[in-house]
C-alpha positions as CSV (number, residue, x, y, z in Angstrom):
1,X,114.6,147.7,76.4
2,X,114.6,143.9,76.4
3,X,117.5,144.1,78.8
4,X,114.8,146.4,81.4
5,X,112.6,143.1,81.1
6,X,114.8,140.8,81.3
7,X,116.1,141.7,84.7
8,X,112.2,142.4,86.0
9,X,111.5,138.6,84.8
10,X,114.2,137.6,86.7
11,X,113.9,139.8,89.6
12,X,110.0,138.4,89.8
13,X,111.1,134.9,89.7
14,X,113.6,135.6,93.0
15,X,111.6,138.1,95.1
16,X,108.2,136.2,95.0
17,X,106.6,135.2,98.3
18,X,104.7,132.9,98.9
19,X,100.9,133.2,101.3
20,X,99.7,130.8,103.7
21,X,96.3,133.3,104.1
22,X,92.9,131.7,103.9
23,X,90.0,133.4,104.5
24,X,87.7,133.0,107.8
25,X,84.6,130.8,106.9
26,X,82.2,133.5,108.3
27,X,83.7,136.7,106.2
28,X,86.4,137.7,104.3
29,X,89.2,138.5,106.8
30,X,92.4,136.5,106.4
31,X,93.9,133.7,109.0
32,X,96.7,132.6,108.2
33,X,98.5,128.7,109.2
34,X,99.8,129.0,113.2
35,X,97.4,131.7,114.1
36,X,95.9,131.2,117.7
37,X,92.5,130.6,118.7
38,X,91.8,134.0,119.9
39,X,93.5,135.4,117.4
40,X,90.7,133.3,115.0
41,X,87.8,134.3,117.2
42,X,88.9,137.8,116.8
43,X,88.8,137.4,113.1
44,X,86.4,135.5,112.0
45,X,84.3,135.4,115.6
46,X,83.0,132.2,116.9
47,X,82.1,129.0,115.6
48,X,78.8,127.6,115.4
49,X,80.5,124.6,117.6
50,X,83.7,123.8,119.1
51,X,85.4,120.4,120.4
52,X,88.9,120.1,122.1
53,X,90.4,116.8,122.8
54,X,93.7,115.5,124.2
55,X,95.3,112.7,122.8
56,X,99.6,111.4,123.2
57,X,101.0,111.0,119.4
58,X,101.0,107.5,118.2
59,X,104.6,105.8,117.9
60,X,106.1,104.9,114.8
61,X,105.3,101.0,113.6
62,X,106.6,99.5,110.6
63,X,102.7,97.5,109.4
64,X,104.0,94.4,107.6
65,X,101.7,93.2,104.6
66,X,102.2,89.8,102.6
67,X,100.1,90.5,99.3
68,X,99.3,87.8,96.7
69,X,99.8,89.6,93.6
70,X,97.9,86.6,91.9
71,X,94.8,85.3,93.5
72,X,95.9,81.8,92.3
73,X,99.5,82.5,93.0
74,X,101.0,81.1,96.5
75,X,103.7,83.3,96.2
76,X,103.4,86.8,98.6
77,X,105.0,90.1,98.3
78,X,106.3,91.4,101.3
79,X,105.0,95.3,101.7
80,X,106.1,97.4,104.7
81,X,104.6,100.6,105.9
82,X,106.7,102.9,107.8
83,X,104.0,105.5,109.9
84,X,105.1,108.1,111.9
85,X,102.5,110.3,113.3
86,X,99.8,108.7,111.6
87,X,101.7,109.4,108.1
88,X,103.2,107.2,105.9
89,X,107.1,108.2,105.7
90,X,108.4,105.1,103.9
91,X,107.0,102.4,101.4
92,X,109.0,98.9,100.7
93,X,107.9,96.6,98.3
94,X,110.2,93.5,98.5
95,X,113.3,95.8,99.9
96,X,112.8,98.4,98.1
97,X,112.0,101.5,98.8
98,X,109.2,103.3,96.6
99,X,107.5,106.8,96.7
100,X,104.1,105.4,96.3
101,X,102.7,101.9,94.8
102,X,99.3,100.3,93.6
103,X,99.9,96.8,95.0
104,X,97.2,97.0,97.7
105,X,94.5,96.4,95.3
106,X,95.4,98.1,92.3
107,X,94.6,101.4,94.7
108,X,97.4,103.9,95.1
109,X,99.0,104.4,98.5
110,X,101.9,107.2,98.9
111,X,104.2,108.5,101.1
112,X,102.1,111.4,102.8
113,X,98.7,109.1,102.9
114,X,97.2,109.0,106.3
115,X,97.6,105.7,107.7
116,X,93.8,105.5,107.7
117,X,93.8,105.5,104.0
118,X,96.6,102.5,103.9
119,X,94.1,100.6,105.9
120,X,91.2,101.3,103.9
121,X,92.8,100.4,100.9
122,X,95.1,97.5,102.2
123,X,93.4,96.1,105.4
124,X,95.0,95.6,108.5
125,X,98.2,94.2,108.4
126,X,99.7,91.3,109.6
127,X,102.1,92.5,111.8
128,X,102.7,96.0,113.2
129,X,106.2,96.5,114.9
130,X,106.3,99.2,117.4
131,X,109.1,101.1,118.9
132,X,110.0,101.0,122.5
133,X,110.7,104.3,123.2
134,X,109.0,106.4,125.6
135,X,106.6,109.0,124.5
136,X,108.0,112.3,125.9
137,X,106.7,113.7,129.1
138,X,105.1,117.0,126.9
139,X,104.0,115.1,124.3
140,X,100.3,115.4,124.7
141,X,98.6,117.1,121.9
142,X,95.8,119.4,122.4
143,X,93.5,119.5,119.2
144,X,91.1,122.0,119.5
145,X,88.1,121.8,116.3
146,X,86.1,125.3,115.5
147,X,83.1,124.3,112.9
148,X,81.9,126.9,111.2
149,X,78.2,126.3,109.4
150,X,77.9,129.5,106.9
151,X,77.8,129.1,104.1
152,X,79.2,125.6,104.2
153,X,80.3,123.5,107.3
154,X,83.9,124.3,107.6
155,X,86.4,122.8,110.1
156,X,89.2,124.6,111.8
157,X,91.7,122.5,113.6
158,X,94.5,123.6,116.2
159,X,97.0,121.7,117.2
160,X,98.1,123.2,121.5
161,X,96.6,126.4,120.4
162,X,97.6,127.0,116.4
163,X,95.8,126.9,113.7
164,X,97.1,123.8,111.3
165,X,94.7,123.3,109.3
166,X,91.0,124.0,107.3
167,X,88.7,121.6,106.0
């Protein structure tokens, strides 16, 4: 008998699946993460409001920071911010490369942050180097917003038609 469980355990572990399904803000039908709009309307039916805006993705910049870690000292750390699509991919503190870091502040920036957050925690910084390369001619994104009041305001966003994400 423990042999029969044994091999159920294990068969669990390596046949799980996992869900992207969240329910629609207005009832209890499932959407799930790449949907498109109409198939959202048809599910959870329309919004209370909905914007749609087109914007071209941001380059990558490298933001440069030189941070006192001492407000007497008038030594600077050099910090660099790598951003790509308004993400943090890269930290460097001095050369080397970290996963996340508390030096803006004593407030913890990581790799993932929105580059919003790195500015409200660190300020602007003092240089931003930009790539050269030219956006691609289909880059435009189309972000579509469906906000949803009941019970609570809800966001939906789309990125050219798919769902991406709930708020």
């Amino acid at each position: 008998m423990k042999i029969n469980k044994r091999l159920i355990a294990i068969a669990c572990c390596l046949f799980t699946t996992t869900s992207y399904a969240m329910l629609c803000p207005s009832n209890f039908k499932e959407i799930y993460i790449g949907d498109s709009l109409e198939t959202v309307l048809a599910q959870c039916g329309a919004p209370a409001s909905q914007t749609t805006s087109n914007a071209q993705p941001s380059k990558p910049q490298e933001w440069v920071y030189y941070i006192k870690m001492n407000p007497t000292d008038q030594l600077f750390v050099r910090t660099t911010v790598a951003v790509v699509e308004d993400k943090v991919a890269n930290i460097t503190v001095n050369g080397i490369s970290l996963a996340n870091t508390a030096i803006c502040g004593g407030n913890n920036i990581q790799v993932g942050d929105t580059a919003k957050a790195v500015k409200s925690y660190c300020g602007d910084p003092a240089v931003v180097n930009e790539t050269n390369a030219p956006p691609k001619p289909s880059s435009e994104i189309k972000t579509t917003l469906f906000i949803y009041m009941s019970p609570n305001k809800t966001v939906l966003t789309f990125e050219n038609g798919k769902l991406k994400s709930r708020s």
